[in-house]
N, C-alpha and C positions, 0 to 999 in steps of 0.2 A: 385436563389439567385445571386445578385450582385459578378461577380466574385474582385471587389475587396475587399465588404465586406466580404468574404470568404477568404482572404488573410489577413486582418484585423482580424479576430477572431481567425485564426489558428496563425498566429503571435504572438499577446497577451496571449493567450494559452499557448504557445510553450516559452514566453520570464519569465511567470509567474511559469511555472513550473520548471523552468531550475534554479532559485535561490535555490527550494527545493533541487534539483541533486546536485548542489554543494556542499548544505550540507550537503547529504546523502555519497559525499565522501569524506569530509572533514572527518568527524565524524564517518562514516561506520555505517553501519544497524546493531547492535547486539540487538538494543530494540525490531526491528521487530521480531527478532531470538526467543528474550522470549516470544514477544506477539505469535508467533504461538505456541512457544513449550508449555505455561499456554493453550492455547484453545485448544491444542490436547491433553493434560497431564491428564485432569479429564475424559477422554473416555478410555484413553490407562495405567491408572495408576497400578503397579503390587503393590501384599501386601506384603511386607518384613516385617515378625516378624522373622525371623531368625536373622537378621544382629541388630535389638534393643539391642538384651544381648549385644553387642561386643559396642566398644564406637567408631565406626564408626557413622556417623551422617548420618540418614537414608534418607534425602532428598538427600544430597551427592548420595549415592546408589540409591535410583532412579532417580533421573533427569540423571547420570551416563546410565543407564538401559532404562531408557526411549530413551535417544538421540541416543543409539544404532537398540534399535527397531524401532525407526521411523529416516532412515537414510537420509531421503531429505528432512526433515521438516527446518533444517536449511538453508539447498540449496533455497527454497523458496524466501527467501528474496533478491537477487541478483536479482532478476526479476522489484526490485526497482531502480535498473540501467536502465534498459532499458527503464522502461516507464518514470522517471522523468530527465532523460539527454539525450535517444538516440532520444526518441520518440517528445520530444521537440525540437530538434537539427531540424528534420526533418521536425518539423513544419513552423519553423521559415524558411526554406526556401524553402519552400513550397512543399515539396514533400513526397509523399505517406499518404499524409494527412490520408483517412482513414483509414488505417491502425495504424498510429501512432494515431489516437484517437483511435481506438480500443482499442489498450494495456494500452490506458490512461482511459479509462472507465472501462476497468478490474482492475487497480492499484485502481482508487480509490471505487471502490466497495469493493474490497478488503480493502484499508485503513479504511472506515466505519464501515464494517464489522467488523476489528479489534478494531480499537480504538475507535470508537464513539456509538458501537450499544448498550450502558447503556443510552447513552444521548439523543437519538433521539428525544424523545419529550421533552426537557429540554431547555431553555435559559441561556444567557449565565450571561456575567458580565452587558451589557449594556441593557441588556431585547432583544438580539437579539437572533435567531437561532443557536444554539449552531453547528450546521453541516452547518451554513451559508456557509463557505469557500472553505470546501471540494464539497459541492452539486452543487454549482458556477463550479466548476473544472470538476465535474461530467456531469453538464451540458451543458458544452462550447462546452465537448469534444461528448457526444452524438447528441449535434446538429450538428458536422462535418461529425459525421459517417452517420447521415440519409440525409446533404445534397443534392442535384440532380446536379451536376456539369453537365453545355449545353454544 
């Protein structure tokens, strides 16, 4: 591949993802925090009929109960630092490319996986692919990791 299209793609890459990093620390990951903790919570969920009689509110007590049994499930989501600001940062000037699309083809595998995987086969508002954006991201960033730099 043309080494400056290859500078070009990780650039744009790296200049499109960094808008998301901003606002992932403008605003901070807590949505991410519940999206793992709802997809872990129906495998890991405990049954409190004890605590029903008492007027504690038994979701309180488990997600309580829960967040203690799975203690890195919240840790999880800071790994959204790295790949939509660090890994971008390092795009844009060109270095460790595949490495920084690595973590960006794991980020958004994992984003799909969380957010979009009811909608896969669904369109959107404009009759477009409802994953158009993220698989764009997904893509850009898998063709950096398998390119053959001469």
């Amino acid at each position: 591949m043309n080494s400056r299209a290859l500078h070009f793609l990780s650039f744009s890459l790296g200049c499109l993802l960094l808008f998301h990093g901003i606002d992932k620390l403008r605003h901070g990951v807590a949505f991410i925090d519940n999206m793992v903790i709802a997809y872990i919570v129906p495998y890991n969920k405990p049954h409190l009929p004890f605590f029903s009689c008492f007027n504690f509110s038994v979701d309180v007590m488990e997600s309580m109960l829960i967040a203690h049994s799975i203690p890195y499930a919240k840790h999880l989501s800071y790994g959204v630092y790295l790949a939509e600001v660090v890994a971008p940062i390092f795009l844009i000037f060109g270095h460790y490319i595949k490495i920084a699309s690595a973590v960006i083809v794991f980020n958004m595998s994992m984003a799909i996986f969380l957010v979009y995987r009811d909608a896969i086969f669904t369109l959107g508002n404009h009759n477009g692919w409802t994953l158009e954006v993220p698989m764009l991201y997904f893509m850009m960033a898998i063709t950096l990791v398998f390119v053959k730099k001469r």
